[in-house]
PyMOL Python script that loads the backbone (N, CA, C, O; Angstrom):
from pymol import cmd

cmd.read_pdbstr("""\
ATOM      1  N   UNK A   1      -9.242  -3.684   3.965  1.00  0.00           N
ATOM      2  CA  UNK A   1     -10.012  -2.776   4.787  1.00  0.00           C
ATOM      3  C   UNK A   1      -9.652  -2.908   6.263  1.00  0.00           C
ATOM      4  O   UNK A   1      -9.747  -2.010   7.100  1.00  0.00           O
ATOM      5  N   UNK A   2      -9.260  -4.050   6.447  1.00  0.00           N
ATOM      6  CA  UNK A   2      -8.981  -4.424   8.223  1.00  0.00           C
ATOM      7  C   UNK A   2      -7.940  -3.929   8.544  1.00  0.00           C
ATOM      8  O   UNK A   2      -7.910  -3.430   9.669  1.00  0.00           O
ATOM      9  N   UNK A   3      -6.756  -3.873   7.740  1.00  0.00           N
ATOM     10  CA  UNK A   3      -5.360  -3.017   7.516  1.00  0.00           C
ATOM     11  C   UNK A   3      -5.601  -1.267   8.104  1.00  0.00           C
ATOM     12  O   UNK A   3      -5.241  -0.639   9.100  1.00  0.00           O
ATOM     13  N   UNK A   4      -6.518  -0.916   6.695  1.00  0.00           N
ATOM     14  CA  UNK A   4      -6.825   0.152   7.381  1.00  0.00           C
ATOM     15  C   UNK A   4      -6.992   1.020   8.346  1.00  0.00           C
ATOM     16  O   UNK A   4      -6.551   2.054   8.847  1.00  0.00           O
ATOM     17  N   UNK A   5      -7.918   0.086   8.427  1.00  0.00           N
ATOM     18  CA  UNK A   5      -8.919   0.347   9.954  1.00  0.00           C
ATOM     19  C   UNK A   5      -7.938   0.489  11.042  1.00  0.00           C
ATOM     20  O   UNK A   5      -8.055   1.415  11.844  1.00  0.00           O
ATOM     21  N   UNK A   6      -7.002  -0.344  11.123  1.00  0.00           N
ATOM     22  CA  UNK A   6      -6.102  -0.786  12.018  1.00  0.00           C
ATOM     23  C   UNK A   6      -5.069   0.595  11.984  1.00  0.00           C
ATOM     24  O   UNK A   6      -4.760   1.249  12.980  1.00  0.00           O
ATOM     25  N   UNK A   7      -4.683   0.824  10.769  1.00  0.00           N
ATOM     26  CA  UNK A   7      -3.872   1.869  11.148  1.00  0.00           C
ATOM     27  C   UNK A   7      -4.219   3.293  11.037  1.00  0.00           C
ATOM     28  O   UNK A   7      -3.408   4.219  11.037  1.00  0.00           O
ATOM     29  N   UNK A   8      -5.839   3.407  10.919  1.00  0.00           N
ATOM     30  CA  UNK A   8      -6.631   4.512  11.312  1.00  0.00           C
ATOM     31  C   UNK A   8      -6.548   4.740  12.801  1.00  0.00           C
ATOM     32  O   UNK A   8      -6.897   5.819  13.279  1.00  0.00           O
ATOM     33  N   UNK A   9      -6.064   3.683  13.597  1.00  0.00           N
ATOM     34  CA  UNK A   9      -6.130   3.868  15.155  1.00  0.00           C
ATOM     35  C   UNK A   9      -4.881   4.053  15.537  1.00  0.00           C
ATOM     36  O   UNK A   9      -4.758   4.433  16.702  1.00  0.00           O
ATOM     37  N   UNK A  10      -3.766   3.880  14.829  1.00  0.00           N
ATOM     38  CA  UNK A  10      -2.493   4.318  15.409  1.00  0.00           C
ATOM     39  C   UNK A  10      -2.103   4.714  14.853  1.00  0.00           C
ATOM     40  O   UNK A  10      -0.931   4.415  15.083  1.00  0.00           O
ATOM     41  N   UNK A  11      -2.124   5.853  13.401  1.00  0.00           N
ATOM     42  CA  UNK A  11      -1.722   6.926  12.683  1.00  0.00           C
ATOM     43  C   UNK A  11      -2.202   8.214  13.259  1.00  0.00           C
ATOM     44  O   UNK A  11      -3.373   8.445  12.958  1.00  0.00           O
ATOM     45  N   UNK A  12      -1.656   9.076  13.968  1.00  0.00           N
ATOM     46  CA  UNK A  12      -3.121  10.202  13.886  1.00  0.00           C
ATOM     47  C   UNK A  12      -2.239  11.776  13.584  1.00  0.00           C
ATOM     48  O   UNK A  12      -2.713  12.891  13.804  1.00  0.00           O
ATOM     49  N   UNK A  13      -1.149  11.542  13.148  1.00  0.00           N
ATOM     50  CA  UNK A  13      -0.770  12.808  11.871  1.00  0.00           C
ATOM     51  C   UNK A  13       0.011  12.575  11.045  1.00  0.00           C
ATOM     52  O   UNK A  13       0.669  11.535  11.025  1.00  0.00           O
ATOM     53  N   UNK A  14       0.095  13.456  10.232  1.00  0.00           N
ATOM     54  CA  UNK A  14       0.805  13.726   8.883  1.00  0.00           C
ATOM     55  C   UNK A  14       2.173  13.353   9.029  1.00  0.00           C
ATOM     56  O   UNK A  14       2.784  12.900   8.062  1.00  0.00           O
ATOM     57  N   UNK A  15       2.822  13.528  10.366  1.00  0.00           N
ATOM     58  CA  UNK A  15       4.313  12.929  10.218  1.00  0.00           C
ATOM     59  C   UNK A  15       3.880  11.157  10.382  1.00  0.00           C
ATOM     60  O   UNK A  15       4.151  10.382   9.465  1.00  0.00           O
ATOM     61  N   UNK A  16       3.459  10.866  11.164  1.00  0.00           N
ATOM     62  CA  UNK A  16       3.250   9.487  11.290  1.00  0.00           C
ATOM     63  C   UNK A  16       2.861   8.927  10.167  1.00  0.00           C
ATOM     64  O   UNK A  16       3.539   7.940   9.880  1.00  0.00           O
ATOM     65  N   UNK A  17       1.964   9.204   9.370  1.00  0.00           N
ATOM     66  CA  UNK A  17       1.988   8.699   8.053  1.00  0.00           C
ATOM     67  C   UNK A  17       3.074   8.764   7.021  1.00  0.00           C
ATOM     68  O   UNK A  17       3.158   7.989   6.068  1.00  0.00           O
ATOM     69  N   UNK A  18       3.618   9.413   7.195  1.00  0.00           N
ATOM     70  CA  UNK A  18       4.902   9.745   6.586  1.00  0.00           C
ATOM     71  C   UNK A  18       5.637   8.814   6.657  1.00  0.00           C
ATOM     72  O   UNK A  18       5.985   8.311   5.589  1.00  0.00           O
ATOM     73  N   UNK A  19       6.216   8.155   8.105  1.00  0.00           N
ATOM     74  CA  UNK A  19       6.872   7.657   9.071  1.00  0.00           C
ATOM     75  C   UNK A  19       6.332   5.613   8.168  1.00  0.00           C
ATOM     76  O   UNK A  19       7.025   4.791   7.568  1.00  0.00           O
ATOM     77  N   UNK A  20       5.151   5.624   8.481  1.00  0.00           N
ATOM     78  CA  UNK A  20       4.536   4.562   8.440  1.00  0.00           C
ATOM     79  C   UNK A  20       4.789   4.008   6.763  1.00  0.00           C
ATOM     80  O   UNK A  20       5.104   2.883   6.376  1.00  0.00           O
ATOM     81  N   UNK A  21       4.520   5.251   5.975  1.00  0.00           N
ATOM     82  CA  UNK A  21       5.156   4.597   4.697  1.00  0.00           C
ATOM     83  C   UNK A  21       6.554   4.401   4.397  1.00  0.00           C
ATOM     84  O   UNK A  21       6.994   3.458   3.738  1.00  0.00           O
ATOM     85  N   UNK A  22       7.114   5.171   4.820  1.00  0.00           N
ATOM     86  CA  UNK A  22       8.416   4.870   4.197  1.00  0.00           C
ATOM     87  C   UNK A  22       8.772   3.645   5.393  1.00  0.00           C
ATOM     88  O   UNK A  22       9.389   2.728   4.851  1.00  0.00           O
ATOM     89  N   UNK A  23       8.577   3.440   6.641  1.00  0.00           N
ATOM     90  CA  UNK A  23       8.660   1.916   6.860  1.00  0.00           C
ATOM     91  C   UNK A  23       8.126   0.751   6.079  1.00  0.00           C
ATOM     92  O   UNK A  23       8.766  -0.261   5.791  1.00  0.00           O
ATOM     93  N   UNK A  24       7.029   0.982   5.809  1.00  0.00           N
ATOM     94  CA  UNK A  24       6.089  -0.359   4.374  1.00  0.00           C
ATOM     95  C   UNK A  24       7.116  -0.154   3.506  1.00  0.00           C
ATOM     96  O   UNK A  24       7.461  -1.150   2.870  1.00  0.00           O
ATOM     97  N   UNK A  25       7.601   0.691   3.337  1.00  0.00           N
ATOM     98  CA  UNK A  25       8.072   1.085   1.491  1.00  0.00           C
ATOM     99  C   UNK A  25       9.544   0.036   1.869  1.00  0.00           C
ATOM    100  O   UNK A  25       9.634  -0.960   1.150  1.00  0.00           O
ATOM    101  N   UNK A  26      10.693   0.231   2.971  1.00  0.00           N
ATOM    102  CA  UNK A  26      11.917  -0.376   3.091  1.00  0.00           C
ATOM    103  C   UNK A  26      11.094  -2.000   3.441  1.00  0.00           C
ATOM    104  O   UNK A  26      11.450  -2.931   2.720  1.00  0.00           O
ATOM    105  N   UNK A  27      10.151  -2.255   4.403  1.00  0.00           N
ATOM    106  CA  UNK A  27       9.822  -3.886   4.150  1.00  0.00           C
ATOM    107  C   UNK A  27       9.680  -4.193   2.846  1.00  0.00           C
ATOM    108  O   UNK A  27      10.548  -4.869   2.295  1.00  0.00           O
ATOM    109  N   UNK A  28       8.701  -3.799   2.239  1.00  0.00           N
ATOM    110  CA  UNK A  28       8.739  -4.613   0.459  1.00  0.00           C
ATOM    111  C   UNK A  28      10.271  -4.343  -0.213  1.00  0.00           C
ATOM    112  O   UNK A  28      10.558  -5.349  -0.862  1.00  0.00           O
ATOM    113  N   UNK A  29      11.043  -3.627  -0.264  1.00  0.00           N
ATOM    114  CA  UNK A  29      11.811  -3.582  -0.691  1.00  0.00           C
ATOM    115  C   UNK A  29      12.909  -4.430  -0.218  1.00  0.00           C
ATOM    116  O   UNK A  29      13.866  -4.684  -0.948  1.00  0.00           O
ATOM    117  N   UNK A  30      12.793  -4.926   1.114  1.00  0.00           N
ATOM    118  CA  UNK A  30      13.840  -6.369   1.838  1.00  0.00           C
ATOM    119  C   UNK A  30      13.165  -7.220   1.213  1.00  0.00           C
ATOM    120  O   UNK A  30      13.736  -7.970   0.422  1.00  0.00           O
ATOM    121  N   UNK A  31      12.001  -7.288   1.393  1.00  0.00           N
ATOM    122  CA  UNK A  31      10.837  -8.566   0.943  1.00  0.00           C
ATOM    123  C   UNK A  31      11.661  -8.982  -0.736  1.00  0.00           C
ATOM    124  O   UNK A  31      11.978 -10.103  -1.135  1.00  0.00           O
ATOM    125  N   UNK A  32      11.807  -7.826  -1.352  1.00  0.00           N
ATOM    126  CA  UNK A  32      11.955  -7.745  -2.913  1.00  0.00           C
ATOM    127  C   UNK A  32      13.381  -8.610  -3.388  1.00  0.00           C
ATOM    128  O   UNK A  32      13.641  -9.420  -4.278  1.00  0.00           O
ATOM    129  N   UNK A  33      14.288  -7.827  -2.049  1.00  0.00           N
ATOM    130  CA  UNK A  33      15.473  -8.097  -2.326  1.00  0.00           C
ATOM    131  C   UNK A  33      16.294  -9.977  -1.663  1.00  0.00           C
ATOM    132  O   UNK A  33      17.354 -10.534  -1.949  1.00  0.00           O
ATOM    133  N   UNK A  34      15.210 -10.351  -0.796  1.00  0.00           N
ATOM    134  CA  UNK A  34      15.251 -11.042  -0.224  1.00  0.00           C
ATOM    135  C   UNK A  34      15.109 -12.525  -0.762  1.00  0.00           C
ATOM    136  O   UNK A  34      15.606 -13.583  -0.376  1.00  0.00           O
ATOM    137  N   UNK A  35      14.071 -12.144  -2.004  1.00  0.00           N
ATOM    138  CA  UNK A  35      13.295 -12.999  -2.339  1.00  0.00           C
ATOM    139  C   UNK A  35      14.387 -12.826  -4.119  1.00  0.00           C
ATOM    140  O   UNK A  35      14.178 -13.635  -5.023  1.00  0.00           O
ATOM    141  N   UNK A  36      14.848 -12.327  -4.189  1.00  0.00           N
ATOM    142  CA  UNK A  36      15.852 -12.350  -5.711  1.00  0.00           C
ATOM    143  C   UNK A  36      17.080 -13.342  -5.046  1.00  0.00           C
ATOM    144  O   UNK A  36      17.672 -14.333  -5.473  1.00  0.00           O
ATOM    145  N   UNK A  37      17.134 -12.750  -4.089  1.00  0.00           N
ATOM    146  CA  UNK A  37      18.420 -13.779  -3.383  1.00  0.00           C
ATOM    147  C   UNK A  37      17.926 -15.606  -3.425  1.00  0.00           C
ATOM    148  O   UNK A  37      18.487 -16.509  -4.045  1.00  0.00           O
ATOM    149  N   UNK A  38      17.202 -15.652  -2.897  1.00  0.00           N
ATOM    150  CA  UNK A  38      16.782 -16.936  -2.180  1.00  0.00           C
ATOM    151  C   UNK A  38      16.424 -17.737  -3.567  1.00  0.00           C
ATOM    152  O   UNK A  38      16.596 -18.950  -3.696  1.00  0.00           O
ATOM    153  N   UNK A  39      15.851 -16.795  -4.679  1.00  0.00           N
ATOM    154  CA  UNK A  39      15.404 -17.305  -6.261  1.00  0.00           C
ATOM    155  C   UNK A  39      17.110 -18.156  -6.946  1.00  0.00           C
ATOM    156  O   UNK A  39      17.612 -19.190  -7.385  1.00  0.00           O
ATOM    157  N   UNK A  40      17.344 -16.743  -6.578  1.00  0.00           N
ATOM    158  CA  UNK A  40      19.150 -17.016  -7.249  1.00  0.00           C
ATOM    159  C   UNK A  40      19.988 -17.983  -6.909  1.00  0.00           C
ATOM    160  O   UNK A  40      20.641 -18.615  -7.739  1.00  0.00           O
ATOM    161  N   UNK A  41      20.037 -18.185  -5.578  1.00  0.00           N
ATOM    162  CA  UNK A  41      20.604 -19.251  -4.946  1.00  0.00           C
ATOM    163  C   UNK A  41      19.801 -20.887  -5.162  1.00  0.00           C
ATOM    164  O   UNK A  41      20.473 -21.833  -5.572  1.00  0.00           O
ATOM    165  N   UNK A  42      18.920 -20.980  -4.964  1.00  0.00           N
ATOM    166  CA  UNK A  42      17.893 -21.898  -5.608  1.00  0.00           C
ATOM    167  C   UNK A  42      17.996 -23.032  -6.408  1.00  0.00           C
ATOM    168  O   UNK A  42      17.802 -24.231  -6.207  1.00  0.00           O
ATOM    169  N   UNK A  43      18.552 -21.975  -7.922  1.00  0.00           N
ATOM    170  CA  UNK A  43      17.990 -22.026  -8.931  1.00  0.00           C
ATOM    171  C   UNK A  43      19.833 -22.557  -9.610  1.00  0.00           C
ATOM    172  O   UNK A  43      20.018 -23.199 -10.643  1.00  0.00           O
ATOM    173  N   UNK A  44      20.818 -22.100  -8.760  1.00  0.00           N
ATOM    174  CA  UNK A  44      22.284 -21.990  -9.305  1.00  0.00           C
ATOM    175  C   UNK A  44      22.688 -23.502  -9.885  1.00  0.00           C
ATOM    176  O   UNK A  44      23.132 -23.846 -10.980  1.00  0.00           O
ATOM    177  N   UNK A  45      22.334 -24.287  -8.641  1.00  0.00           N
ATOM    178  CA  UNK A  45      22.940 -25.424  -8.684  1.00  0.00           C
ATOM    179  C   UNK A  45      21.600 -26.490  -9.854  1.00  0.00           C
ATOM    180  O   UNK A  45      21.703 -27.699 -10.061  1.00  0.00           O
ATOM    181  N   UNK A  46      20.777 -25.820 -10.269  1.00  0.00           N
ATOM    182  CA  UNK A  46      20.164 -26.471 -11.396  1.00  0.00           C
ATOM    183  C   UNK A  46      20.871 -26.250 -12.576  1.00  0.00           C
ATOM    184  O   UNK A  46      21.092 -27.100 -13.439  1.00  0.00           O
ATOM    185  N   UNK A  47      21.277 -24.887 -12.593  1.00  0.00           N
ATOM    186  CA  UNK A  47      21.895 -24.502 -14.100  1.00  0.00           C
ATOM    187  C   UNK A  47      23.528 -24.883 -14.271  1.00  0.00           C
ATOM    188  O   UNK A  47      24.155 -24.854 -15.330  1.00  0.00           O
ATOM    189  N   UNK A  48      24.126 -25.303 -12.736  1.00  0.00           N
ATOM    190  CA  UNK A  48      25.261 -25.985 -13.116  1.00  0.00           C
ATOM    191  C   UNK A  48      25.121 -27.299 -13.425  1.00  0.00           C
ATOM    192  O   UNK A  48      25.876 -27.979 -14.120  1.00  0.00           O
ATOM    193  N   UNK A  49      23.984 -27.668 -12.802  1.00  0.00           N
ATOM    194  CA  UNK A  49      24.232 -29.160 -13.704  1.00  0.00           C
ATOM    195  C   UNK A  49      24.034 -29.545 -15.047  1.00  0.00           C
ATOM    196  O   UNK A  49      24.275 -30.626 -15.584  1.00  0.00           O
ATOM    197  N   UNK A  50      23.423 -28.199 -15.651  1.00  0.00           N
ATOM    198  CA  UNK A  50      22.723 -28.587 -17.346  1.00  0.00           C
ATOM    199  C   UNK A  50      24.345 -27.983 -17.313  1.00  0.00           C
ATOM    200  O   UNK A  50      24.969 -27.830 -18.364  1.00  0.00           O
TER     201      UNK A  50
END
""", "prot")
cmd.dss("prot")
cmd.show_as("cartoon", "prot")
cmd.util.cbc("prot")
cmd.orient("prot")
């Protein structure tokens, strides 16, 4: 709700919302891709040693 609220005060049209999601939408999607990397790398040097 505090999210919201927050960007009830600096959204105030239809392009900006527009604007505002597809920025959220490319962060989770670094977040997504970021976080497969960092898993992968991780995880490599366990499965070379079995």
């Amino acid at each position: 709700m505090v999210l919201v609220n927050g960007y009830k005060k600096i959204i105030k049209s239809r392009r900006q919302s527009l604007l505002a999601t597809f920025a959220l939408g490319v962060v989770v999607f670094i977040d997504d891709y970021l976080n497969c990397l960092a898993v992968s790398t991780s995880v490599k040097k366990t499965h070379r040693r079995l």
